[in-house]
C-alpha positions as CSV (number, residue, x, y, z in Angstrom):
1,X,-20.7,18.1,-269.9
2,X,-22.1,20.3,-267.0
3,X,-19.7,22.8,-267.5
4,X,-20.9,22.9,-271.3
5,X,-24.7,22.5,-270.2
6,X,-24.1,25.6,-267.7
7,X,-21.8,27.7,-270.0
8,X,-25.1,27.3,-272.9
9,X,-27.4,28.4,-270.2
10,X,-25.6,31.5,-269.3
11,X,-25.5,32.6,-273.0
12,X,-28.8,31.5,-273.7
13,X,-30.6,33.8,-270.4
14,X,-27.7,36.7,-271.2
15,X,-29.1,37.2,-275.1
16,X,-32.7,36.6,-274.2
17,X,-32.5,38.4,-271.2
18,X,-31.2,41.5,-272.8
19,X,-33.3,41.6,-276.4
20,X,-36.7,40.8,-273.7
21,X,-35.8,41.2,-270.2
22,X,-35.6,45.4,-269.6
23,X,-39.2,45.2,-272.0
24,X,-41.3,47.3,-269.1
25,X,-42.7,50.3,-271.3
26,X,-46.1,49.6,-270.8
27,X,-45.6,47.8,-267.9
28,X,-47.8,49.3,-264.4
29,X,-45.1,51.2,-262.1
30,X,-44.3,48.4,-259.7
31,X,-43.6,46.2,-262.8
32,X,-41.4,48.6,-264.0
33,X,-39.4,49.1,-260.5
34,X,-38.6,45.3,-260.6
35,X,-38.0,44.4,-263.7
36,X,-35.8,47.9,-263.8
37,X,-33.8,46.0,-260.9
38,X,-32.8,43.1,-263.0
39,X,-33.9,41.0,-259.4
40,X,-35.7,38.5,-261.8
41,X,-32.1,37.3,-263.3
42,X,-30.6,37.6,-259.3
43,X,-33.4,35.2,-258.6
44,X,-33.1,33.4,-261.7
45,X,-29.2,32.7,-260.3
46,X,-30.2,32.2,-257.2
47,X,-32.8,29.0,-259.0
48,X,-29.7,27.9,-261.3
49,X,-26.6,27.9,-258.1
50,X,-26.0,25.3,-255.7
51,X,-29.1,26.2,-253.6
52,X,-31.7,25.6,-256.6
53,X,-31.0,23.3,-259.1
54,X,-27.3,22.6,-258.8
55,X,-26.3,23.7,-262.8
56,X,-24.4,26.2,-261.7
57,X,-22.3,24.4,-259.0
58,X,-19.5,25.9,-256.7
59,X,-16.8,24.2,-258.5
60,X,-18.3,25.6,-261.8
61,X,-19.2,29.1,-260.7
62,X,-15.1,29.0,-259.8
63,X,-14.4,28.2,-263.7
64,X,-16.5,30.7,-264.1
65,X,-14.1,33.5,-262.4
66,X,-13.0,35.2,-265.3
67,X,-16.6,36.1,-266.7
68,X,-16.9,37.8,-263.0
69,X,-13.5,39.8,-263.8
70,X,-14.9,40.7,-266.5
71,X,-18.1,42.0,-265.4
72,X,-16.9,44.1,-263.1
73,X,-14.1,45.8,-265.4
74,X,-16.9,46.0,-268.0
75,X,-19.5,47.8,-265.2
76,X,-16.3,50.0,-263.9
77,X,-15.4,51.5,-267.5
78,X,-18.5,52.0,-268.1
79,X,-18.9,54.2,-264.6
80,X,-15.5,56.0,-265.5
81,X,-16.2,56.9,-269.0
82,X,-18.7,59.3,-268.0
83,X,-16.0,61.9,-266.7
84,X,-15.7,62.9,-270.3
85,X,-14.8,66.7,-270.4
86,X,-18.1,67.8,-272.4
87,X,-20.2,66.3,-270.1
88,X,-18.3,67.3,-266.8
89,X,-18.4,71.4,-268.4
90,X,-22.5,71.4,-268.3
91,X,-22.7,70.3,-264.8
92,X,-23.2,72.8,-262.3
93,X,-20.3,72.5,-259.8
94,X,-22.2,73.6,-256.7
95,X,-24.9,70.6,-257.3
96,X,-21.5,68.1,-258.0
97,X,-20.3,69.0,-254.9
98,X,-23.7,68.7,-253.5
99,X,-23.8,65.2,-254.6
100,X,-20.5,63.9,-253.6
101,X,-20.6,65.5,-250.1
102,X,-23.4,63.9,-249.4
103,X,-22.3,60.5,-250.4
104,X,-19.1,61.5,-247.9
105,X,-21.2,62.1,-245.6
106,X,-23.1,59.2,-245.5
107,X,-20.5,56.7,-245.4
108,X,-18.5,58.6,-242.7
109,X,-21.9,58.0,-240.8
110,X,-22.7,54.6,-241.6
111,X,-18.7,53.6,-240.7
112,X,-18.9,55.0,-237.6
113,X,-22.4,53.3,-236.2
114,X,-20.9,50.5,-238.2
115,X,-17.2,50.5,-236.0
116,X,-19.2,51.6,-233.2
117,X,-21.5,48.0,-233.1
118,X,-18.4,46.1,-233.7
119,X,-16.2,47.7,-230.8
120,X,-19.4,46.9,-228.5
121,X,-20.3,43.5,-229.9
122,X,-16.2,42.8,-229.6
123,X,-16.4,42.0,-233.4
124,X,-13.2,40.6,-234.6
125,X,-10.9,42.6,-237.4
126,X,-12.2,40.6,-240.4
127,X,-15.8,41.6,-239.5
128,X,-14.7,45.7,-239.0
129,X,-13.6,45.1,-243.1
130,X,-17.0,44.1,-243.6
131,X,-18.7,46.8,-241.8
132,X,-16.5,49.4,-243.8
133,X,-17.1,47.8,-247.3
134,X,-20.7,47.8,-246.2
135,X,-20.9,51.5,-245.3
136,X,-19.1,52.0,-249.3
137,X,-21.2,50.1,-251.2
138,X,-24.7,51.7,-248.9
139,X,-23.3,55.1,-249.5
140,X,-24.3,55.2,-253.1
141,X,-27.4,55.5,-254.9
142,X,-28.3,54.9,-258.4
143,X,-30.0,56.9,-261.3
144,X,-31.9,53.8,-262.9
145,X,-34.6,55.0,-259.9
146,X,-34.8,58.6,-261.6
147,X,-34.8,57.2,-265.1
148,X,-38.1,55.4,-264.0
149,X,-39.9,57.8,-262.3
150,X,-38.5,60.4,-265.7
151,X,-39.5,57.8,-267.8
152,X,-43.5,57.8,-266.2
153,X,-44.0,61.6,-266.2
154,X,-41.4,64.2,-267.7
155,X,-39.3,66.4,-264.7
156,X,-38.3,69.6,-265.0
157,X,-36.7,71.9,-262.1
158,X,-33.6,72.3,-259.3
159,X,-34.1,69.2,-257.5
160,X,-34.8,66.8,-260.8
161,X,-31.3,68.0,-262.0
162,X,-29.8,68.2,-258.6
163,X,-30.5,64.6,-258.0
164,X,-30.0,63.1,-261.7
165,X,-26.5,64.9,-260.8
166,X,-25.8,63.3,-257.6
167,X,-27.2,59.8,-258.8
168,X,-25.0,59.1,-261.8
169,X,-21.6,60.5,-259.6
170,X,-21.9,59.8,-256.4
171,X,-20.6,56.2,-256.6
172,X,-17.0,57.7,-257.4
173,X,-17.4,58.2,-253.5
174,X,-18.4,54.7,-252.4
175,X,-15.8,53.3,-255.0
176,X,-12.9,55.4,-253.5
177,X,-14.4,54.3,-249.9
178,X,-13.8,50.7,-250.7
179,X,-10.8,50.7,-252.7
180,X,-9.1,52.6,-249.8
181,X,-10.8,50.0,-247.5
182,X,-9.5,47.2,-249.3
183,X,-6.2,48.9,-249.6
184,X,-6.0,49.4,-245.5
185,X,-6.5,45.6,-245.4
186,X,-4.8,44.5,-248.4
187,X,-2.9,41.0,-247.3
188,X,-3.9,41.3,-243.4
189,X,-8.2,41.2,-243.1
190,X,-7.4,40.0,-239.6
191,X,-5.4,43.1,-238.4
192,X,-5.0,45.6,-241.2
193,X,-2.2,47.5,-242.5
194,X,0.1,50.5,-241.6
195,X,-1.0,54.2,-243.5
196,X,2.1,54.0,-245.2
197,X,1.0,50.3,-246.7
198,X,-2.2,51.5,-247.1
199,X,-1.2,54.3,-249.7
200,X,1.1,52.2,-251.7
201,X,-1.4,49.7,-252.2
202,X,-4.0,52.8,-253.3
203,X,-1.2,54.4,-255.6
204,X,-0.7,51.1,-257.5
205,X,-4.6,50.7,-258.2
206,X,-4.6,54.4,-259.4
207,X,-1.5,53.7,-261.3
208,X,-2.7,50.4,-262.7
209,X,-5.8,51.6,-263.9
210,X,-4.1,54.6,-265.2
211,X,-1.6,52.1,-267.4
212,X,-4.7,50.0,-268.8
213,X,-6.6,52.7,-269.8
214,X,-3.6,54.5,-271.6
215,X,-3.2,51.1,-273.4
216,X,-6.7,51.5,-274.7
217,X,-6.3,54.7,-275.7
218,X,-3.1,53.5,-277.4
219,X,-4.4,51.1,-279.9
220,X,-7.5,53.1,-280.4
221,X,-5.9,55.9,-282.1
222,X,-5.7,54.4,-285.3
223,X,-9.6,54.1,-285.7
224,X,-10.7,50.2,-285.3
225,X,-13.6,48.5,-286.7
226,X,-16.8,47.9,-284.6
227,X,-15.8,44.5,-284.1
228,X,-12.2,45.2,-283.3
229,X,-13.0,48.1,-280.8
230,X,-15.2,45.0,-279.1
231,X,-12.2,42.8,-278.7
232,X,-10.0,45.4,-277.5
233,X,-12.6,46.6,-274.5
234,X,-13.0,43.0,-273.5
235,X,-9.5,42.6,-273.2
236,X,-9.0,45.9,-271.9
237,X,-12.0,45.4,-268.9
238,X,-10.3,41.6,-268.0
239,X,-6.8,43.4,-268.0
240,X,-8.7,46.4,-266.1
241,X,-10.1,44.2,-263.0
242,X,-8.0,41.1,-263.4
243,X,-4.8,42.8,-262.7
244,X,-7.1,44.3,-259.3
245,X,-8.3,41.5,-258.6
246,X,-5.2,39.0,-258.7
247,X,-3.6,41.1,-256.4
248,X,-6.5,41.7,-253.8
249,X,-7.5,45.5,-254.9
250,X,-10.8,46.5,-256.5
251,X,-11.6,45.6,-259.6
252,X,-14.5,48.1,-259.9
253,X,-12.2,51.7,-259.0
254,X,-9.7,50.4,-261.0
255,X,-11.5,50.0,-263.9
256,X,-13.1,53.1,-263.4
257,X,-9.9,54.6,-263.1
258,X,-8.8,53.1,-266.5
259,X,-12.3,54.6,-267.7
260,X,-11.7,58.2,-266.9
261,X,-8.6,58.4,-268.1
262,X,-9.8,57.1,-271.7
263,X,-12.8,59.7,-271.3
264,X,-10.2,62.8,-270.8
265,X,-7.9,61.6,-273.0
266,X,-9.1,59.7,-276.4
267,X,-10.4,61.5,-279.4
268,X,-12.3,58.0,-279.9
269,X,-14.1,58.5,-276.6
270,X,-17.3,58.4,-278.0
271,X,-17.5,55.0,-279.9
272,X,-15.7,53.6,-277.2
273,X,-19.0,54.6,-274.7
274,X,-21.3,53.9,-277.5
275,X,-19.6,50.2,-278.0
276,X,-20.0,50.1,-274.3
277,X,-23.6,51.2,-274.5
278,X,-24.9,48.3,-276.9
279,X,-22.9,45.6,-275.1
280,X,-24.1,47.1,-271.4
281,X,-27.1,44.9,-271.2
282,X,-25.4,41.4,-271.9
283,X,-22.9,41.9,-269.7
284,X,-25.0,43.3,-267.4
285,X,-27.6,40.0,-267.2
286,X,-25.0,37.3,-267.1
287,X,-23.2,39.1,-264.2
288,X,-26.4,39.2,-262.0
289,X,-27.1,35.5,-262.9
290,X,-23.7,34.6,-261.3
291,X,-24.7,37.2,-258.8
292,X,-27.2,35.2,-257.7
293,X,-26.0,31.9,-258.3
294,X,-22.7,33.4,-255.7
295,X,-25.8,34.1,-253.2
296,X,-26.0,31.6,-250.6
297,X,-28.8,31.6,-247.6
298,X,-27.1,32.2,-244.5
299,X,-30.5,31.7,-242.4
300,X,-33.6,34.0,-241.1
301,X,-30.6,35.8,-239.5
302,X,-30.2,37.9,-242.5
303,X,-33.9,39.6,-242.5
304,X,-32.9,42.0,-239.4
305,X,-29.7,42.9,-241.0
306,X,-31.4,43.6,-244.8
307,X,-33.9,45.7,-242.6
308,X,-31.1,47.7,-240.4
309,X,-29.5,47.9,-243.9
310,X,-32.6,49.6,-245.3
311,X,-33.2,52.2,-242.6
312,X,-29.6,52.6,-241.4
313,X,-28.6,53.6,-244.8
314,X,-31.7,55.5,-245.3
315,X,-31.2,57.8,-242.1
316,X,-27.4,58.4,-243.0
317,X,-28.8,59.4,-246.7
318,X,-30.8,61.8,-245.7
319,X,-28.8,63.2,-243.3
320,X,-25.7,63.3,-245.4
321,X,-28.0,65.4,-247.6
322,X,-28.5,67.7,-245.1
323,X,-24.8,67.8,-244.4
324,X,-24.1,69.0,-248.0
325,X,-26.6,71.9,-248.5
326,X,-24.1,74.5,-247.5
327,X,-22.5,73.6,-250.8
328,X,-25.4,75.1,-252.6
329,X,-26.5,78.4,-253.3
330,X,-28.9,79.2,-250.6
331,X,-32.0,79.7,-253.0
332,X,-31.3,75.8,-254.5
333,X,-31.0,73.9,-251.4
334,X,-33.5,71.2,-251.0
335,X,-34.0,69.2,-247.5
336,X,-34.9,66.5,-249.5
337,X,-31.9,65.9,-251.3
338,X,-30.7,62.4,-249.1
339,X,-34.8,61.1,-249.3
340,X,-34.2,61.1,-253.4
341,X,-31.0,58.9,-253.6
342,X,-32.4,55.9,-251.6
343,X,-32.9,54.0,-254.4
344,X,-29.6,51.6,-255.6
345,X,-28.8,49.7,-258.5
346,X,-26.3,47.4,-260.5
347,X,-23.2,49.7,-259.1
348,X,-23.8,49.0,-255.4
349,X,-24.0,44.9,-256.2
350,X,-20.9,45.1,-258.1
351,X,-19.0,46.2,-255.2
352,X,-20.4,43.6,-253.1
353,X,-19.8,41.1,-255.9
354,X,-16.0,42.6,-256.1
355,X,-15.6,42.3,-252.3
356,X,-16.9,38.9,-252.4
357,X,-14.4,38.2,-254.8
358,X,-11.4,39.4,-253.3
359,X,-12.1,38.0,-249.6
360,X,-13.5,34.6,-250.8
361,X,-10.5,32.7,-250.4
362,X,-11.1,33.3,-246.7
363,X,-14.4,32.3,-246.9
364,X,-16.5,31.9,-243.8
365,X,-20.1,32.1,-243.1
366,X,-19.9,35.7,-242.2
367,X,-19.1,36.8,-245.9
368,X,-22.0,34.8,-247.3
369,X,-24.2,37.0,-244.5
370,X,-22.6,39.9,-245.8
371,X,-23.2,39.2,-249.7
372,X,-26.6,38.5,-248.8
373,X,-27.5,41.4,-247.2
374,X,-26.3,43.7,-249.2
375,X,-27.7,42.2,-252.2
376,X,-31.5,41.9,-250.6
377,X,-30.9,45.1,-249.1
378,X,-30.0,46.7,-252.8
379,X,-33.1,45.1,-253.7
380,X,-35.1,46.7,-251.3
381,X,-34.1,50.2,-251.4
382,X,-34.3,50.2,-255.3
383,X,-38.1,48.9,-255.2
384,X,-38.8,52.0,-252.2
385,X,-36.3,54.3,-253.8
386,X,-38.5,55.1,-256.8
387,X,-42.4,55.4,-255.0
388,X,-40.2,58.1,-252.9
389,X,-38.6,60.0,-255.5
390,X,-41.6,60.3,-257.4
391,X,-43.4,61.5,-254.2
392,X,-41.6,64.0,-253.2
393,X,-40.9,65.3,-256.7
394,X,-44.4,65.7,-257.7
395,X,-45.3,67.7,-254.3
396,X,-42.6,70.3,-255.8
397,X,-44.6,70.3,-259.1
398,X,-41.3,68.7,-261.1
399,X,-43.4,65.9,-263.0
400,X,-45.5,66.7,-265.6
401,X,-49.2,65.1,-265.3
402,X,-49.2,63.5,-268.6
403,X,-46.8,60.8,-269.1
404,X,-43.8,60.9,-271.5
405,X,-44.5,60.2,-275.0
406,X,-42.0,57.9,-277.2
């Protein structure tokens, strides 16, 4: 009966939530930064798991695997599908590379403090996986920040378009980073794999996610209904991330993966991102309520790592924005290129969501301190990301004084 009463309750929030949860049009600008977050359904978890009210239960959040899986392979093709061909030919390349160096950049930075600590602390192997995953999932930023600050006051110029670029791509970076993490580690967190190992494991996850989405592609050729097309993503995202996931890779590149391939490959490319489009938002709240029902306090410990989190990734963004200017033309370089990606968003806790997932069965109070961090500190940075971004873009004269209409 409490698996019934909890299964209801999902449903319930995930339909509400989506017709009147993302409701913030008229809402003041800090309004609109939270409820743009979807933190109201993490903390609304958070209330239902075993920490708050008990509904959602450890023993029932574990039944409730599979709606995990399928999060995640519903949030990864939705991430791959945007490498369709028409929209890769109007992006500038210089500004691409721009914004995928920089997200290089940055984790490169962030591992190295990261290994660094551990090597002085004398951290053990399992917490050197942790500190790598970490540095993926901070290296990427989010464009729900720019669609907020767009949304306020229309922008127009270089550095609007160089960061809505960098924004909406540069989690292919951090998505690579942590599947090749995961792959490094793949059976052994507490000593790691040969290179050799390594690469197998990352050629199967390219190779599965290349498999499922040729099967999409494959039974979408004949044109299915709406409803049809529905049923064959949702099988499609739990075959995605479930094959990942039962055998310890990442559910989110391989998905993505399985994405990109159906965007460069399937005449039905469109209604497959438009069926993707009107089921985002479901999918999306019911995932951050067992996000936050997965969330478990570790203790005050965790407020000095959510704030080194917070400036430690803001320091390696900004200077990983630096680091990528040379791949710009010299009159469309902007210093502040780092400072307008600090915001994060639904991407970055997926990863930590899919890492949680695939080292759970080792458990330990040090994943739960991980999880939590990284989920406070996406919190955080996607609150300060926006105020920022709309700073520095309305010193350049990008954002219109009226706000947008309609």
């Amino acid at each position: 009966m409490k698996a019934l009463i909890g299964a209801l309750a999902l449903a319930l929030v995930g339909l509400l939530g989506a017709r009147f949860g993302f409701r913030e049009e008229a809402a003041p600008l800090p309004l609109r930064l939270v409820v743009s977050t979807g933190l109201q359904f993490l903390v609304l978890g958070f209330l239902l798991g075993p920490h708050g009210t008990g509904l959602l239960g450890p023993d029932l959040l574990e039944s409730f695997s599979p709606a995990v899986v399928l999060g995640l392979g519903w949030i990864g093709l939705t991430f791959g599908m945007q490498f369709e061909p028409g929209v890769m030919a109007r992006i500038d390349r210089a500004e691409l590379g721009a914004g995928l160096a920089q997200a290089l950049a940055a984790f490169v930075l962030l591992a190295a403090v990261g290994l660094a600590v551990a090597a002085l602390a004398h951290w053990g192997p399992e917490a050197r996986l942790l500190v790598l995953a970490g540095a993926a999932v901070a290296s990427i930023s989010t464009p729900t920040g720019l669609a907020i600050v767009f949304g306020a006051a229309p922008a127009a110029g270089s550095l609007s378009r160089l960061l809505s670029v960098a924004a909406s791509l540069d989690g292919a970076v951090g998505l690579a980073a942590l599947a090749t993490v995961l792959a490094a580690f793949h059976g052994r967190p507490a000593a790691g794999g040969s290179l050799l190992d390594a690469l197998r494991w990352l050629a199967a996850s390219v190779l599965l996610g290349i498999f499922a989405g040729w099967l999409l592609v494959s039974v979408t050729r004949r044109r299915p209904g709406r409803q049809e097309l529905v049923l064959f993503l949702l099988g499609l995202a739990l075959l995605a991330a479930g094959s990942q996931a039962f055998l310890g890779l990442s559910a989110l590149f391989g998905s993505a993966v399985a994405g990109a391939f159906v965007a460069r490959t399937s005449a039905a490319s469109r209604r497959i991102q438009d069926a993707l489009g009107r089921w985002e938002q479901p999918v999306h709240v019911v995932f951050l309520l067992l996000s936050g029902a997965l969330l478990r306090w570790p203790g005050w410990e965790v407020v000095p790592l959510v704030a080194a989190y917070v400036l430690l990734r803001a320091g390696a963004k900004v200077l990983g924005g630096l680091a990528a200017l040379p791949a710009l033309p010299r009159g469309r370089r902007h210093r502040g290129l780092g400072l307008g990606l600090l915001a994060q968003g639904g991407l970055s806790i997926a990863m930590a969501v899919s890492i949680r997932h695939v080292l759970a069965p080792a458990g330990g109070t040090g994943l739960d301190l991980f999880f939590a961090t990284v989920v406070l500190g996406v919190a955080v940075s996607e609150v300060v990301g926006p105020p920022v971004i709309r700073r520095m873009l309305a010193v350049r004269g990008e954002l219109s004084g009226e706000p947008a209409r309609g």
